[in-house]
N, C-alpha and C positions, 0 to 999 in steps of 0.2 A: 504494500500500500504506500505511494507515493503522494505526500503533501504538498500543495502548494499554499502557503501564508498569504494574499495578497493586500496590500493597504499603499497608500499618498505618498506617505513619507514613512522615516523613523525621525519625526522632529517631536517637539515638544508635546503630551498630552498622555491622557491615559491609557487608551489602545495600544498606542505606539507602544511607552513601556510596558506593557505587558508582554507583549510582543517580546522584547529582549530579554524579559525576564525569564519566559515560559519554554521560547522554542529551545535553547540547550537542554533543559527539565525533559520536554518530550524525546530528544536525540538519546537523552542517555536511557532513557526508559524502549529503546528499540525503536522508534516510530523516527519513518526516512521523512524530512521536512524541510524546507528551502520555502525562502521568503523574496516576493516580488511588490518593487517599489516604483510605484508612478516615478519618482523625483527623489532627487538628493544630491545635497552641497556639502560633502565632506560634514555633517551633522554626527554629533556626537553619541547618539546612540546606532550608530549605522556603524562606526568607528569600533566602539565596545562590541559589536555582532563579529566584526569580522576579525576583530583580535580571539574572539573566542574559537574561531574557525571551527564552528559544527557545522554549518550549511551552507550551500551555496546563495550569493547573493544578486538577485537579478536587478540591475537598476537601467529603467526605460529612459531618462535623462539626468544628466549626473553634475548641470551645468545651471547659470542663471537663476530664475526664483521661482519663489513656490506655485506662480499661475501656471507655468505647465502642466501641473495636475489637471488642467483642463482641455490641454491639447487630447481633439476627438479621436485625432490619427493613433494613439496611445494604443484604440482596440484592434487595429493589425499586429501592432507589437506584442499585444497579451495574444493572441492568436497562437502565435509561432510558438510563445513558451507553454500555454495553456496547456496544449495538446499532449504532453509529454510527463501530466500528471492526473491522478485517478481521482484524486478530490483536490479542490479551492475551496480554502477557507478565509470569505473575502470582508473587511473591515471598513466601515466609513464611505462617504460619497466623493468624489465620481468614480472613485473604485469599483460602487456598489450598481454601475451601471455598466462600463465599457467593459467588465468581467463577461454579464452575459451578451452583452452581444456579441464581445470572441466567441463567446464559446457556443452564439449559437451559427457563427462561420466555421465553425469545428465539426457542428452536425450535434452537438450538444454529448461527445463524448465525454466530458468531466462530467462529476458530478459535484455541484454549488453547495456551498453551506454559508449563511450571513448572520454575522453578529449584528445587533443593533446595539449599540452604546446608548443611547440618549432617549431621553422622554419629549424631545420637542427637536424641529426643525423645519426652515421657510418653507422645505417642501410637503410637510407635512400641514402645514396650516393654510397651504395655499389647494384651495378645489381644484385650479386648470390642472394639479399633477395630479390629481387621485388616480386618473385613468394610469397612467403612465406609471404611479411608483404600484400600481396594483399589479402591473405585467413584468414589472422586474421582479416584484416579492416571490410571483408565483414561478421566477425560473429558479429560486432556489427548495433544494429538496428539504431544506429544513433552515429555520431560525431559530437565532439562537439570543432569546432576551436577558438581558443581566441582573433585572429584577422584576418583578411582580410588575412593577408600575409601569416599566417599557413593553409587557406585552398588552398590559392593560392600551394603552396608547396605540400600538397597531391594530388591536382586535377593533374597536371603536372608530379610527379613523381608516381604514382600510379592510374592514373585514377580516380580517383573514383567520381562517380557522384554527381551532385549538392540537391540531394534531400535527399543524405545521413549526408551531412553535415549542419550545423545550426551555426551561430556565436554568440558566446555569449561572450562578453568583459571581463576578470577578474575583480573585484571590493575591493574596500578596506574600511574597517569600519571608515571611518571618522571621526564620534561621539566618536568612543571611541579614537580616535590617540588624536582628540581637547583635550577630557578630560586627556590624558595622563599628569602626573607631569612628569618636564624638570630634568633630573640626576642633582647630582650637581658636578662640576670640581674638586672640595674636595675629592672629596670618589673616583677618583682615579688619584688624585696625578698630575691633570691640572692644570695651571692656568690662571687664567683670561687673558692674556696678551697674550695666545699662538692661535696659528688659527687650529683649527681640521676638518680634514678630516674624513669621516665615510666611510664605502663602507661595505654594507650588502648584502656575499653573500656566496655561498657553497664554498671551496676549490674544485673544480673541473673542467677539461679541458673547458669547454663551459666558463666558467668564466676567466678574465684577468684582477687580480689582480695584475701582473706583470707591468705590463703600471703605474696602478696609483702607483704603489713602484718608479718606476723608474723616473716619475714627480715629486714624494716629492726628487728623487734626487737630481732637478732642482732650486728647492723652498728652499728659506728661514730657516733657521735654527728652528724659532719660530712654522712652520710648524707640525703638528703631524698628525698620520696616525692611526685610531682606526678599523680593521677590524674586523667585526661580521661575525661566520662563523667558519664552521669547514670541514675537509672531508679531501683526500687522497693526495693533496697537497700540505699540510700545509711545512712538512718539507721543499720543493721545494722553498715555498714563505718565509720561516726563514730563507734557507740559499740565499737568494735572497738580504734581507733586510741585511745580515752580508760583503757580498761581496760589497755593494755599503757603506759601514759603517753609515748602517743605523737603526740597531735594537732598536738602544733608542731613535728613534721616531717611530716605529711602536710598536702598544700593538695590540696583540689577544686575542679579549675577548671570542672566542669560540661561543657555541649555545645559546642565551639568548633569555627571556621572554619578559624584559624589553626595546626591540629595539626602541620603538618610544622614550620613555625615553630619551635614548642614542643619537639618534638623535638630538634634541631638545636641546642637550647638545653643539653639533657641529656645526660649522660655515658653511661647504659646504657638501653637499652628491653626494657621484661619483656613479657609476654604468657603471664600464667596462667590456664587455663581448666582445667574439668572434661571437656569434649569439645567440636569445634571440625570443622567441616568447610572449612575453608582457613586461614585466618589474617590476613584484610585487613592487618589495623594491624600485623604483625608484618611483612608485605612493606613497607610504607610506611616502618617504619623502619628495613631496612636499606636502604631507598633512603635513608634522610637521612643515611647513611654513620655512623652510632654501632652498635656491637658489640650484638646482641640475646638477648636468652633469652627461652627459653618454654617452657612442660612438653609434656612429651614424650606427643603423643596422637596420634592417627589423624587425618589432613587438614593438622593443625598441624605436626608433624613430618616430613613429606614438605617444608612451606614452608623451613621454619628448616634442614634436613640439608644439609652440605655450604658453608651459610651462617656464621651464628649457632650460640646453643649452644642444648643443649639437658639439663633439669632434672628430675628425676621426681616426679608431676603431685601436689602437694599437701605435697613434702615441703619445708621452707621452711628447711631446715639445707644441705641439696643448692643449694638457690635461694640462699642466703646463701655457701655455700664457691666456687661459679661466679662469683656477683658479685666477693668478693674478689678469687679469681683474673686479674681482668682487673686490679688494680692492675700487676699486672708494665705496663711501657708498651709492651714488644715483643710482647708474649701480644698487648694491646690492638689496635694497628698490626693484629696477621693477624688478629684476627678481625671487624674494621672494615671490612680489603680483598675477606675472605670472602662477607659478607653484603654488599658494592656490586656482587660480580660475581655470586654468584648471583640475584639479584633481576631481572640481567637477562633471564632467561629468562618474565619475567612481567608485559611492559610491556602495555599495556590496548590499544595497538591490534592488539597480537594477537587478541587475545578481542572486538574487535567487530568484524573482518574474518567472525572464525567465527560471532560473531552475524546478520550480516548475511548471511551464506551460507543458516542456516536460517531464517529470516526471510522470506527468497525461497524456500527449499523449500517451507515450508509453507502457504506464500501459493497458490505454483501446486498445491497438493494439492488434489483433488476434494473 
């Protein structure tokens, strides 16, 4: 059985890393898998793949910026590698479109399988694509939702039947976040005395890094604001931190390897978004054992409850009176111990055992 991974990029976001984190996991567990990338610019998790050299790495443009992900011509090129694999397991849009139409220039010898990441997207809210995102769904042999809330979302806004979809939880490598070494506040220019904020996530609309800028407005001087992440943005969220005179408390550190590191470095982890269909980086950091928030949406708040806290989604006074609140150090302690035990309900070799279950179903499917 021969896989193919397909997704945009390996840039910033939570697909993408899981992608890096997962397909070694599956290599060593026997399962033959190679990953095919619309685009990439020497990007650091594409970088980390190929140092690890388990798989082969297809990339369709390797040059210029992230809009080629939209060059249509892309689907001859998925053609030629498509055919030469028994399952595509394809990620995010326009992946999630020029996949099948290779493959249905192939005569539809692969067989599809699509994640859906998210509980919202323009194409979902817009009626002229019903028709259209109704004829891609139905060329894959199964979807695969990562919570409750994201099938709930396709069933309602597209029909689609309960027997097409399958839920499978995102997961995060625990063992390795524990053994992660903690950055040290030296190497860049922290110190000990100041309270750091982290927020790891894309620059991109689905993301509202706007909110926690505007709470470190609120906060304390001593306060600092370390964003990981990069994307179309950025300048938006620089001249954001300039107008509230705040650029010398936020540092962007861009795409990095080392995020749990960085984490572990920091006092609180936020995770503000507009809508979110799981939460990667908010599971990741309450594995790196620091106290989390994040606004409270559909897929994000199923992660964070019971864990971490949670903020409502844009109001940055709410975001600001939470944050304070964790100065008490006993508040801190339980909500620290909160989010180490709940996270464990969502260690990553859960989620490729069940990968690997249908991986083999749909391989033996006619």
């Amino acid at each position: 059985m021969k896989i193919l991974q397909i997704v945009n990029s390996l840039g910033t976001g939570g697909a993408e890393k899981l992608l890096l984190d997962t397909i070694p996991l599956y290599v060593d567990k026997g399962i033959q898998m190679d990953i095919l990338l619309l685009w990439d610019n020497d990007l650091p998790f594409t970088k980390a793949l190929e140092k690890l050299s388990c798989c082969k790495i297809h990339i369709l443009k390797k040059s210029g910026n992230y809009k080629h992900i939209y060059n249509p011509l892309s689907v001859f090129k998925i053609r030629k590698i498509l055919k030469d694999y028994d399952i595509a397991h394809v990620h995010l849009f326009p992946a999630q479109y020029f996949t099948v139409f290779a493959n249905i220039l192939n005569g539809n010898k692969t067989k599809l399988l699509f994640t859906e990441h998210s509980t919202s997207n323009k194409r979902l809210q817009n009626a002229v694509f019903k028709n259209i995102e109704q004829f891609i769904y139905k060329r894959y042999r199964k979807i695969v939702c990562i919570t409750v809330q994201v099938k709930d979302v396709l069933k309602n806004k597209l029909n689609i039947l309960d027997n097409k979809i399958t839920i499978i939880e995102n997961g995060v490598n625990i063992n390795k976040i524990i053994l992660a070494d903690k950055a040290l506040r030296k190497d860049f220019n922290f110190k000990d005395s100041e309270k750091l904020l982290v927020m790891t996530a894309g620059f991109r609309s689905q993301k509202d890094q706007d909110t926690v800028i505007r709470a470190l407005s609120q906060l304390p001087t001593n306060y600092k604001l370390l964003l990981v992440g990069d994307g179309e943005r950025k300048n938006e969220l620089q001249n954001l931190g300039k107008s509230l005179d705040l650029i010398e408390r936020i540092s962007f550190l861009g795409v990095r390897n080392d995020v749990a590191s960085i984490i572990k470095m920091c006092d609180i982890s936020t995770l503000s978004s507009h809508w979110e269909g799981f939460g990667l980086a908010a599971a990741e950091s309450m594995a790196c054992g620091i106290p989390t928030i994040a606004s409270n949406v559909d897929g994000l708040a199923q992660v964070i409850s019971g864990g971490g806290i949670l903020f409502e989604k844009g109001n940055y006074i709410d975001l600001k009176n939470k944050i304070l609140e964790l100065e008490n150090e006993e508040y801190y302690k339980i909500v620290k111990e909160s989010c180490l035990k709940k996270v464990g309900q969502y260690d990553i070799y859960n989620m490729i055992e069940k990968h690997i279950q249908l991986y083999t179903q749909i391989y033996e499917q006619d």
